[in-house]
SEMARSE-31537 format. One line per 4 residues: number of its first residue (from 1); their letters; for each residue x, y, z of C-alpha. Coordinates in nm, 3 decimals, decimal comma. Layout:
NUM) a) X:Y:Z; ... .
END
This chain:
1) xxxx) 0,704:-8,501:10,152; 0,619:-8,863:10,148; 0,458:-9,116:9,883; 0,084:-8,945:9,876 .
5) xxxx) 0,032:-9,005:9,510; 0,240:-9,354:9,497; -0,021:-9,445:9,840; -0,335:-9,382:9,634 .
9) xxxx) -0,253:-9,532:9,368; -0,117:-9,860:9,565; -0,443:-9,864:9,745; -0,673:-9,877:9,431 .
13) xxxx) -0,423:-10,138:9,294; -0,441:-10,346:9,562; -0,835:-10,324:9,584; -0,875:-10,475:9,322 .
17) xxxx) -0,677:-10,805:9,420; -0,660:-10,840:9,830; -0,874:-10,793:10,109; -0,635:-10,548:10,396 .
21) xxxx) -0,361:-10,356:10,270; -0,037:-10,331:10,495; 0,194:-10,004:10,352; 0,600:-9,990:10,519 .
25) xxxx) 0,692:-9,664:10,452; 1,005:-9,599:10,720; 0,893:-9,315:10,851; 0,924:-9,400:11,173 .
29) xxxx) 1,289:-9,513:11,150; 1,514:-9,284:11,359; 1,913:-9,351:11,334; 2,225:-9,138:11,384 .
33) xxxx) 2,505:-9,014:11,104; 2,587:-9,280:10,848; 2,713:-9,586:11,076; 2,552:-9,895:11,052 .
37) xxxx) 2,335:-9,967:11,342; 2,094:-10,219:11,521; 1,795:-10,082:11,670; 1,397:-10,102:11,638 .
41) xxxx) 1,098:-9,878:11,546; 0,686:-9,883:11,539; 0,587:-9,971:11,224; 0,273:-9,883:10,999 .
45) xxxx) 0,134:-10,209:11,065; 0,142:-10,107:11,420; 0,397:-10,394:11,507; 0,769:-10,360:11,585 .
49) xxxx) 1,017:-10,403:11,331; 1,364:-10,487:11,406; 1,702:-10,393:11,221; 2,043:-10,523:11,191 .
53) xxxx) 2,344:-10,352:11,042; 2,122:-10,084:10,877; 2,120:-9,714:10,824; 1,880:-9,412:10,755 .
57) xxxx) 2,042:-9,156:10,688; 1,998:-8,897:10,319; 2,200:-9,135:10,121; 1,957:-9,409:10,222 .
61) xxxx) 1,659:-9,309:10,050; 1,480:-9,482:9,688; 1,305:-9,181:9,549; 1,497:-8,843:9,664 .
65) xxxx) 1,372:-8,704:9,979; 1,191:-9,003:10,102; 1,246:-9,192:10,425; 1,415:-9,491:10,331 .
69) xxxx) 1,665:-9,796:10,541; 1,975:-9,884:10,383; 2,102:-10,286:10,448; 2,485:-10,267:10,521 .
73) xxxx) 2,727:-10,515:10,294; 2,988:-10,789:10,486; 2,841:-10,701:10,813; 2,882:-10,937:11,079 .
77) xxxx) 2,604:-11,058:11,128; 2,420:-11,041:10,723; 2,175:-10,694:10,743; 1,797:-10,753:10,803 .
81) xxxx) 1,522:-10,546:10,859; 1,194:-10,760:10,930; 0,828:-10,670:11,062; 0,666:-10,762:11,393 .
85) xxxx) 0,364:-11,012:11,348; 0,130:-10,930:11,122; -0,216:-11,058:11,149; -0,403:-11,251:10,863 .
89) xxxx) -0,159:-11,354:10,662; 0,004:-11,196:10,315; -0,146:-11,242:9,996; 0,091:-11,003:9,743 .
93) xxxx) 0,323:-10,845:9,830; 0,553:-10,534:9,655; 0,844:-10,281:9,743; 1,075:-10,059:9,623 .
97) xxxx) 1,434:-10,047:9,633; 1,800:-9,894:9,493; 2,122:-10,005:9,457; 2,316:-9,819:9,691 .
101) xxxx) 2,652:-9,833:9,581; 2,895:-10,040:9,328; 2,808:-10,362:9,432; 2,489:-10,520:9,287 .
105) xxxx) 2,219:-10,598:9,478; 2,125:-10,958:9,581; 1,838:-10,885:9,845; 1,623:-11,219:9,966 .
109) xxxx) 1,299:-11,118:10,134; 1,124:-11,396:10,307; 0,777:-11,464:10,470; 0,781:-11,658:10,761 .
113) xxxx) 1,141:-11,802:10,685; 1,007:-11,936:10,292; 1,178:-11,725:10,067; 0,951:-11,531:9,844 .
117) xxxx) 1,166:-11,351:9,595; 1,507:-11,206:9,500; 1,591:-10,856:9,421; 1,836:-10,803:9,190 .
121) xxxx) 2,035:-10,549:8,976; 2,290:-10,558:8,691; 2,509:-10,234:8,757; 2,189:-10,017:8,840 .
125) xxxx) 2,357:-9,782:9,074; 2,112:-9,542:9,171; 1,767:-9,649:8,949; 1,469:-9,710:9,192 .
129) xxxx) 1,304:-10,019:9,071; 0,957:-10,144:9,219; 0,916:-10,497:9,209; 0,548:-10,653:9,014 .
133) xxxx) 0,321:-10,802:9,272; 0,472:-11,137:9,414; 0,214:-11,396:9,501; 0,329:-11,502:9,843 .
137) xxxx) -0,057:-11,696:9,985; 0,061:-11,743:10,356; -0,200:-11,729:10,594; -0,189:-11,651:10,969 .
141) xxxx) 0,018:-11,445:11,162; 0,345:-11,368:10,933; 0,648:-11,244:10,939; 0,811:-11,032:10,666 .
145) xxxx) 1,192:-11,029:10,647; 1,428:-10,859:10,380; 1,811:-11,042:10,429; 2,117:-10,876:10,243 .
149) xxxx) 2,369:-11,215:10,199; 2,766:-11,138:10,260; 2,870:-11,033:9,930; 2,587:-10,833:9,767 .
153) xxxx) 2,581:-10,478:9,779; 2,387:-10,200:10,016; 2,044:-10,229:9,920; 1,787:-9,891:9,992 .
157) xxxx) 1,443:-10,064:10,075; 1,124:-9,867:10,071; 0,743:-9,875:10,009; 0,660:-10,249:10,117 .
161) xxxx) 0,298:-10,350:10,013; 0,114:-10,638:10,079; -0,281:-10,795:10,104; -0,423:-10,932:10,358 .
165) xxxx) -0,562:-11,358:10,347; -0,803:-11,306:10,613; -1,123:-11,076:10,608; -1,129:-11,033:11,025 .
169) xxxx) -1,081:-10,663:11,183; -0,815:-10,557:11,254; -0,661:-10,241:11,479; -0,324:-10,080:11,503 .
173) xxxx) -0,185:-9,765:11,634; 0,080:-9,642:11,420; 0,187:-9,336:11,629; 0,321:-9,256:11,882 .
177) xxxx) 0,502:-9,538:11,957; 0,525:-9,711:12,237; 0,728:-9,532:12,551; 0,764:-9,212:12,270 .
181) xxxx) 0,906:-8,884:12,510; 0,660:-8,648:12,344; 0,763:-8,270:12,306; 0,636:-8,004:12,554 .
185) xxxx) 0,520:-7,833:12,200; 0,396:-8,133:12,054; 0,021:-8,202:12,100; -0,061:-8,579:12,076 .
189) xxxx) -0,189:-8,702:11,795; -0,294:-9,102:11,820; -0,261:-9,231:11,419; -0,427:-9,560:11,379 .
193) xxxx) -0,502:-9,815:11,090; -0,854:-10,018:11,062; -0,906:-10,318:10,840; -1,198:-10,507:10,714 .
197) xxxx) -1,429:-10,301:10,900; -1,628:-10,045:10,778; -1,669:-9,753:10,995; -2,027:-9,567:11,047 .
201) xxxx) -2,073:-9,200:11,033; -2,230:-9,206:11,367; -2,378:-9,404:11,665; -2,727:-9,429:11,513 .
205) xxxx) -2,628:-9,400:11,125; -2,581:-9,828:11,065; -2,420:-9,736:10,767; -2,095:-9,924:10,853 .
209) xxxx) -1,967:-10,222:11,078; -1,965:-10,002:11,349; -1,708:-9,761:11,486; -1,406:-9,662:11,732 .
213) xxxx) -1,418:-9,594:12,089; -1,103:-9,431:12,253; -1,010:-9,337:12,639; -0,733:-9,199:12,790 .
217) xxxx) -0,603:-9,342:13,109; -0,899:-9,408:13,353; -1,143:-9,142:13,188; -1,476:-9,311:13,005 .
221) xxxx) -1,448:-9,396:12,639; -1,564:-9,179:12,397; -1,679:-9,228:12,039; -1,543:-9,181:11,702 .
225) xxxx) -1,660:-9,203:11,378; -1,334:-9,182:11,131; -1,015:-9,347:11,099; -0,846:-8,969:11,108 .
229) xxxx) -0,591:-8,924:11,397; -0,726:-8,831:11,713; -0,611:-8,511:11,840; -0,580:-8,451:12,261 .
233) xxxx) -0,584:-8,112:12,352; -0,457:-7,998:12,675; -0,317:-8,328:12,796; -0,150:-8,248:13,135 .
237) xxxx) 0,259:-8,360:13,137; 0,333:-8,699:13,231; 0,262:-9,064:13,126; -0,023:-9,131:12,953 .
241) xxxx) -0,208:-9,466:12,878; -0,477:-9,442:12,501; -0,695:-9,767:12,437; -0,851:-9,762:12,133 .
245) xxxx) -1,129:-10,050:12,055; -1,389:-10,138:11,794; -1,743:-10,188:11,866; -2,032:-10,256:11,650 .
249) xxxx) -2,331:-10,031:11,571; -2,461:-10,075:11,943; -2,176:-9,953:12,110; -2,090:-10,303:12,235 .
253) xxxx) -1,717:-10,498:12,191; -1,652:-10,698:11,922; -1,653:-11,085:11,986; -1,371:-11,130:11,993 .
257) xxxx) -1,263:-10,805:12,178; -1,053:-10,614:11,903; -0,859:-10,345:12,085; -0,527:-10,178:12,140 .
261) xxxx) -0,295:-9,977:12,377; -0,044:-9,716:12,380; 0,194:-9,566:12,629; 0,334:-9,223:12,616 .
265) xxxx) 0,474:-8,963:12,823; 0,397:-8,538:12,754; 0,709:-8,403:12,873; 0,693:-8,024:13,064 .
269) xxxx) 0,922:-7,784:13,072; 1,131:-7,741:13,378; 1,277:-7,416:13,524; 1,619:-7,382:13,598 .
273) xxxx) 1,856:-7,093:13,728; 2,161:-7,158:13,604; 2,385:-7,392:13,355; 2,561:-7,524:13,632 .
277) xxxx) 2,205:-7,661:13,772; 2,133:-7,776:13,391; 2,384:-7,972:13,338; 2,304:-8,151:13,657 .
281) xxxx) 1,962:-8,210:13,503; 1,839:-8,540:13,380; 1,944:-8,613:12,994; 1,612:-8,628:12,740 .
285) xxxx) 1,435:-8,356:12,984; 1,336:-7,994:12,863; 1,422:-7,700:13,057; 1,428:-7,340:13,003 .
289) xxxx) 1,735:-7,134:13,131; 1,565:-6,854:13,374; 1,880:-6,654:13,407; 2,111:-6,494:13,140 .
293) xxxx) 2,399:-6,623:13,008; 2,685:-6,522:12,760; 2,752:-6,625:12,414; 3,130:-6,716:12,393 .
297) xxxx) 3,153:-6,820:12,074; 2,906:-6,962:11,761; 2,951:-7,086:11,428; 2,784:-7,179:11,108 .
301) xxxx) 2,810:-7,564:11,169; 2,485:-7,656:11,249; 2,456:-7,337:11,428; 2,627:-7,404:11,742 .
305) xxxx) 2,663:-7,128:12,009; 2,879:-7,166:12,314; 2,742:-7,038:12,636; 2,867:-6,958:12,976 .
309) xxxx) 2,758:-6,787:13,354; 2,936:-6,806:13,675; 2,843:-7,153:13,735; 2,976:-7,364:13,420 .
313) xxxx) 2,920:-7,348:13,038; 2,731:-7,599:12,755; 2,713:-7,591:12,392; 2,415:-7,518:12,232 .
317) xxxx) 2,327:-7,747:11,870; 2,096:-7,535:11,710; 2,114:-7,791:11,337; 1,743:-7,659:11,312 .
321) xxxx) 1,804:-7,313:11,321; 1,525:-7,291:11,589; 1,726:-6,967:11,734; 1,719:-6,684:11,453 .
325) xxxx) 1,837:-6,375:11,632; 2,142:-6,292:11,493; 2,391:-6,245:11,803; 2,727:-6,132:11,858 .
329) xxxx) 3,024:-6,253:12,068; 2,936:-6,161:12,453; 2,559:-6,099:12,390; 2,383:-6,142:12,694 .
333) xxxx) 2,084:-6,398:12,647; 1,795:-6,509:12,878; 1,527:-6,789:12,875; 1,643:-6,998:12,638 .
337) xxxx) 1,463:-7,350:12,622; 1,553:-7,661:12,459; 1,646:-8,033:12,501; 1,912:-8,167:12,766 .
341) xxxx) 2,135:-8,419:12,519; 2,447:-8,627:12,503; 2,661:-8,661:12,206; 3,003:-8,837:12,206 .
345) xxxx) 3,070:-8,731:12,602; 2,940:-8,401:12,537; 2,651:-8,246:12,689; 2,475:-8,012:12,468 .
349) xxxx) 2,128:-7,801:12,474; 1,879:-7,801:12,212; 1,683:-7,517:12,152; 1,307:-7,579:12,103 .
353) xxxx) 1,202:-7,209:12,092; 1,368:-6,904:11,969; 1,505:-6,730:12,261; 1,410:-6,364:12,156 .
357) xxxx) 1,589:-6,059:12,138; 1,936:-5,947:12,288; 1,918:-5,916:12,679; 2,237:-5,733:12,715 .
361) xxxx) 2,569:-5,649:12,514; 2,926:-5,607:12,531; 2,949:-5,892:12,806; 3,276:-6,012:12,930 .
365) xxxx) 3,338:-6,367:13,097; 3,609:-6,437:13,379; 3,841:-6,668:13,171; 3,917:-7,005:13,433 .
369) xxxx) 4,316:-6,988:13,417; 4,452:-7,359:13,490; 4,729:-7,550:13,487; 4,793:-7,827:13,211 .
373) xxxx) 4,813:-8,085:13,456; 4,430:-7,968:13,649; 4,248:-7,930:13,367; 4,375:-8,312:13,212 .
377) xxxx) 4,268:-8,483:13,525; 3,897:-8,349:13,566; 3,827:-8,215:13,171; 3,487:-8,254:13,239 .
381) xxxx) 3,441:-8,012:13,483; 3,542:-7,731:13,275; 3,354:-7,865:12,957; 3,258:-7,582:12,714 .
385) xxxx) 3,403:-7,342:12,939; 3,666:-7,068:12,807; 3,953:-7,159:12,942; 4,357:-7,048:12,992 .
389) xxxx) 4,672:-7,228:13,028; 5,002:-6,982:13,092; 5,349:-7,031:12,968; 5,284:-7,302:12,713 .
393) xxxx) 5,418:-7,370:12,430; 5,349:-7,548:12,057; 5,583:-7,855:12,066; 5,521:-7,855:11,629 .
397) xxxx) 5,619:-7,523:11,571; 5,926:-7,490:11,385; 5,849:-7,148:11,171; 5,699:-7,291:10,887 .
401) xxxx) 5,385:-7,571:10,977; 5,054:-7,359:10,952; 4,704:-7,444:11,123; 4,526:-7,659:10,892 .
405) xxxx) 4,128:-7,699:11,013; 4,022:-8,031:11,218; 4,384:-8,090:11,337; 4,540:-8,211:11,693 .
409) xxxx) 4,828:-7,987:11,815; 4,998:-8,076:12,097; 5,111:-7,803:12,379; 5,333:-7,847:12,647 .
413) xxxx) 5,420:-7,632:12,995; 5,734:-7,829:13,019; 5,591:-8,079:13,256; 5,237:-8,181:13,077 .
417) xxxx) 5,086:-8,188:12,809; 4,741:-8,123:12,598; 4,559:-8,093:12,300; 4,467:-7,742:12,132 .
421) xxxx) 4,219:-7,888:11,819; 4,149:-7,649:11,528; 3,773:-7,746:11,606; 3,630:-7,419:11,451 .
425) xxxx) 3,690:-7,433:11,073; 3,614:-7,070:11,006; 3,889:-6,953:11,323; 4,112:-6,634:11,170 .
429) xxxx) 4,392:-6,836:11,265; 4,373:-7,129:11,007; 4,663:-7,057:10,749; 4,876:-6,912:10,968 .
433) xxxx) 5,212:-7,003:11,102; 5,202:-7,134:11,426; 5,394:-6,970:11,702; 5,727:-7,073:11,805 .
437) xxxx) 5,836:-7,028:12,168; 5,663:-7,005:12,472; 5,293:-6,804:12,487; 5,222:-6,596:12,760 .
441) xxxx) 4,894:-6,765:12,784; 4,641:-6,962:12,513; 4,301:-7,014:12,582; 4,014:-7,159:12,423 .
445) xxxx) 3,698:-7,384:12,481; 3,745:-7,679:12,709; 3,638:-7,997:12,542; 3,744:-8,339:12,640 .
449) xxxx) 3,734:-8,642:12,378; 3,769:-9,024:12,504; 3,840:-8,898:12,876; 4,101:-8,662:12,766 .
453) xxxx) 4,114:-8,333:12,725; 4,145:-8,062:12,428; 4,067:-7,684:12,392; 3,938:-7,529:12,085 .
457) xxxx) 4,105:-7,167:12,030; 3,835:-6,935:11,918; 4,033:-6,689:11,747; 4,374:-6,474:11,732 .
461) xxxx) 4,304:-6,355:12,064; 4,289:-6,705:12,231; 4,586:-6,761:12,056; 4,796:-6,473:12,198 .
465) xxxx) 4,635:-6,443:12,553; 4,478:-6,160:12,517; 4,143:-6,261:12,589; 4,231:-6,258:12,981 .
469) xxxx) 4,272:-5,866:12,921; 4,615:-5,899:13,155; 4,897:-5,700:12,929; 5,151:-5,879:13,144 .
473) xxxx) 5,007:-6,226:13,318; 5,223:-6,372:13,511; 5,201:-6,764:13,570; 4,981:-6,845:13,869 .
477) xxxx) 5,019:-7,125:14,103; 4,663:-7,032:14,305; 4,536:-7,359:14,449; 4,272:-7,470:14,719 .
481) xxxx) 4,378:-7,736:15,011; 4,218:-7,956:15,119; 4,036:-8,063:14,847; 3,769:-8,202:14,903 .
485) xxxx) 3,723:-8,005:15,214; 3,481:-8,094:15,496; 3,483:-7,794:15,738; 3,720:-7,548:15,628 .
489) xxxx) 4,002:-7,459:15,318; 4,271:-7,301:15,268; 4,369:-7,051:14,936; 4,769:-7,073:14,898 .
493) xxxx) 4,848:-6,673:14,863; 5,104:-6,443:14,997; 4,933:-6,137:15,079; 4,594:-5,998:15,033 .
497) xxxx) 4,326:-6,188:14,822; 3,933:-6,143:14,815; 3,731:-6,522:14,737; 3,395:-6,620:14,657 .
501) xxxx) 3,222:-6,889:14,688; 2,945:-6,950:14,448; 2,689:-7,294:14,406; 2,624:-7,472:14,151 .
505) xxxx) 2,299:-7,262:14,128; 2,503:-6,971:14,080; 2,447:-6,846:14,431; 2,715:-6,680:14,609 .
509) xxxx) 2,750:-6,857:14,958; 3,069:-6,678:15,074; 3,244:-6,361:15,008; 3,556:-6,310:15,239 .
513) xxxx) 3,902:-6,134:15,249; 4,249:-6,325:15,290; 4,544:-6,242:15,458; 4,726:-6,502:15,293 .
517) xxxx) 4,790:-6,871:15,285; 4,737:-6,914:15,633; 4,368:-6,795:15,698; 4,101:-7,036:15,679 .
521) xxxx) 3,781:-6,998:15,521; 3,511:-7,184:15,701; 3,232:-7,387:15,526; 3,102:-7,581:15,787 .
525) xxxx) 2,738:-7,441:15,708; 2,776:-7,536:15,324; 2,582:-7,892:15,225; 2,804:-8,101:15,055 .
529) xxxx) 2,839:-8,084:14,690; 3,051:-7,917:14,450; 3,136:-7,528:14,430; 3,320:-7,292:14,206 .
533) xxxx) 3,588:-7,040:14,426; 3,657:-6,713:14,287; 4,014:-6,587:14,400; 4,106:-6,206:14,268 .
537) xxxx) 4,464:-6,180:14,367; 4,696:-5,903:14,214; 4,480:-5,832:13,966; 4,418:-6,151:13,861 .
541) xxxx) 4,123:-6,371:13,851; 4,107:-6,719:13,860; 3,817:-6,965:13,927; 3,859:-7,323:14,083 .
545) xxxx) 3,617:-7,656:14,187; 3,622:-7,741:14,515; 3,433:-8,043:14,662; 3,288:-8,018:14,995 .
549) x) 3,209:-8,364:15,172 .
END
């Protein structure tokens, strides 16, 4: 909940001493994790303020709970944070701010490049102080700038005040900003501040300096009477263009014209068959998955759920618990719709809407068996995928180390080598002695981190092979040639072996019989592209990529 009370109170402060009140409150401020960053955001003022080696994440707040920006210390270059161009000048100005850390604070703010003041502390770790009113009396267009010096400590900054010099209107939109990818949920709001300008209660009421006219794209302006956001209902998806002016008590444009323009685009919901398809979609798009798909594996941490279907498999981040059906491993689920992200490499979906209820139970997946050496030189085709490698081994294992959480372990087939990462912090595994010799098989979920890859082992069952339900499963060297392929390929067998061909859409294209490694399967009517091949061979499944050109 943000500074209501501390606003009002401000405001009828500030009355009593300024013309225009400007009010910073960070809100708008969007960065990742804890890492210092460089970046920009729309500020209340309606102008664009820039940052520099500054954070805004939980520990960056003044008053608990509040949207704050932390200024990093040593940084290279010094942390700033400083407005856009404000109009008519600053006559006072105030703010809030905490000492971050150990290191005192020794923050310079600075109005057009004078220096105003100095914030300071003496070993006040964690005490919000507001500053008294600083008479600043620059006129014009300013700039407001807050400048952490090498050597003084993380500073939290919040709640910048400051009166206006001039008494001409003026008009900002605070929200959305500009180029903002608006939720298919979310219905536009356009917030908006008005200075020095009194607005009437109607067209023919006189009883202000006039009022606010608004359009949206080419449609005819309309009129409004209050400085409340305006709400559009049933805005079709796509860009839209808002201009918002002033005009006086006749309807006619200030002299001079005092207006303002936003551009924003409604995103829609797209429809897609399959994960494969998905995670061929464009990044920062919504979509909803049409078809089921199978939960693999979930965990508390920020509610992530693995899922998978014929085609490929993604990971869900749920941090929002938008998804509150309680599932089980193998639930069958259909129509979920989220988000289409990227984080660290890794595509992931996130949910929007809860999903509903169970679609089907008891589900089982066809586990991709690989070799060390396939897998390492295309990780990202198997990404989030369950996964098998046979005859491996731990090269640690000596009868005594034990799985510890968040750790690399390396396993080898003799010839190469990967990564099996305790990923999954509640696994039943952790604590336990790691197995010497060689495994039959391990799986787990594919990952891949800086270009190479890792598996997470879900559980004891990944662990001992059991999760390709084979009681005795024997190494396979099953391979495609040529790949790529152009007009026909080849599946390296030596007797009887029934493939399919599926699409990335999850369409099978081709369902044939074998002989053996001789007999050709043609694919001259396929477009080009890349398709999964399903090859059951004495009992065993395994699922490759090929690439058709």
């Amino acid at each position: 909940m943000k500074k209501t009370t501390l606003s009002l109170l401000f405001a009828v402060i500030f009355s009593l001493v300024g013309f225009a009140q400007g009010h910073e409150t960070f809100e708008n401020l969007e960065t990742t994790g804890n890492s210092y960053q460089d970046g920009s955001f729309l500020g209340q003022d309606g102008s664009t303020w820039e940052y520099i080696q500054a954070r805004g994440d939980a520990e960056a707040d003044v008053n608990d709970g509040d949207q704050a920006i932390m200024l990093g210390r040593n940084r290279t270059p010094d942390a700033y944070v400083q407005s856009g161009t404000i109009a008519n000048g600053i006559g006072t100005l105030k703010f809030s701010y905490k000492q971050a850390f150990g290191t005192d604070v020794n923050l310079e703010v600075y109005v057009n490049d004078d220096l105003v003041y100095t914030a300071t502390t003496d070993s006040q770790g964690g005490e919000a102080i507001t500053t008294d009113l600083i008479d600043v009396n620059i006129e014009g267009d300013v700039v407001i700038k807050f400048y952490n010096p090498s050597g003084a400590g993380q500073v939290n900054i919040d709640d910048v005040i400051w009166t206006a010099m001039g008494n001409d209107p003026t008009l900002s939109i605070t929200s959305p900003a500009s180029g903002a990818e608006l939720s298919p949920l979310e219905t536009p709001s356009i917030t908006f501040n008005v200075t020095n300008f009194d607005i009437s209660t109607s067209a023919t009421a006189n009883d202000g300096d006039g009022y606010v006219q608004y359009k949206v794209n080419d449609e005819s302006f309309e009129n409004y009477f209050t400085t409340d956001p305006i709400v559009l209902e049933n805005l079709e998806g796509g860009e839209q263009e808002v201009t918002l002016q002033l005009v006086d008590n006749n309807g006619d444009v200030l002299d001079p014209e005092i207006s303002k323009t936003v551009s924003f685009t409604v995103n829609e919901i797209i429809e897609t068959s399959s994960i494969g398809s998905l995670r061929e979609s464009d990044l920062e798009a919504y979509y909803t998955l049409t078809s089921e798909v199978i939960l693999t594996y979930q965990q508390d941490f920020r509610s992530q759920k693995y899922i998978q279907d014929a085609t490929g498999a993604i990971l869900i981040d749920d941090n929002d618990g938008v998804l509150t059906t309680e599932y089980n491993q193998y639930d069958g689920i259909t129509g979920i719709t989220g988000k289409l992200q990227e984080h660290n490499g890794l595509l992931q979906f996130v949910p929007i809407t809860d999903a509903g209820e169970i679609t089907s139970t008891d589900n089982s997946i066809e586990v991709v068996v690989l070799t060390i050496s396939d897998f390492m030189a295309d990780p990202v085709a198997y990404e989030s995928q369950v996964i098998a490698f046979e005859n491996v081994h731990f090269e640690i294992a000596d009868g005594t180390e034990v799985f510890a959480t968040g750790q690399n372990y390396d396993i080898t087939d003799g010839v190469d080598e990967t990564i099996m990462r305790t990923n999954f912090f509640d696994a039943d595994y952790i604590g336990d002695v790691i197995p010497e010799g060689t495994q039959s098989a391990i799986a787990g979920i594919a990952s891949h981190f800086n270009g190479s890859g890792q598996i997470f082992s879900r559980d004891q069952n990944d662990l001992n092979g059991t999760v390709l339900s084979v009681e005795d499963f024997q190494k396979t060297d099953i391979n495609l040639y040529p790949n790529p392929a152009t007009d026909k390929f080849f599946v390296n067998v030596d007797n009887n072996a029934q493939v399919e061909v599926y699409s990335i859409l999850g369409q099978k294209v081709i369902s044939t019989q074998v002989a053996n490694g001789n007999t050709p399967i043609a694919i001259n009517n396929l477009k080009a592209g890349v398709y999964m091949v399903k090859i059951s061979h004495n009992g065993n499944i395994v699922t490759k990529k090929l690439v058709i050109k």
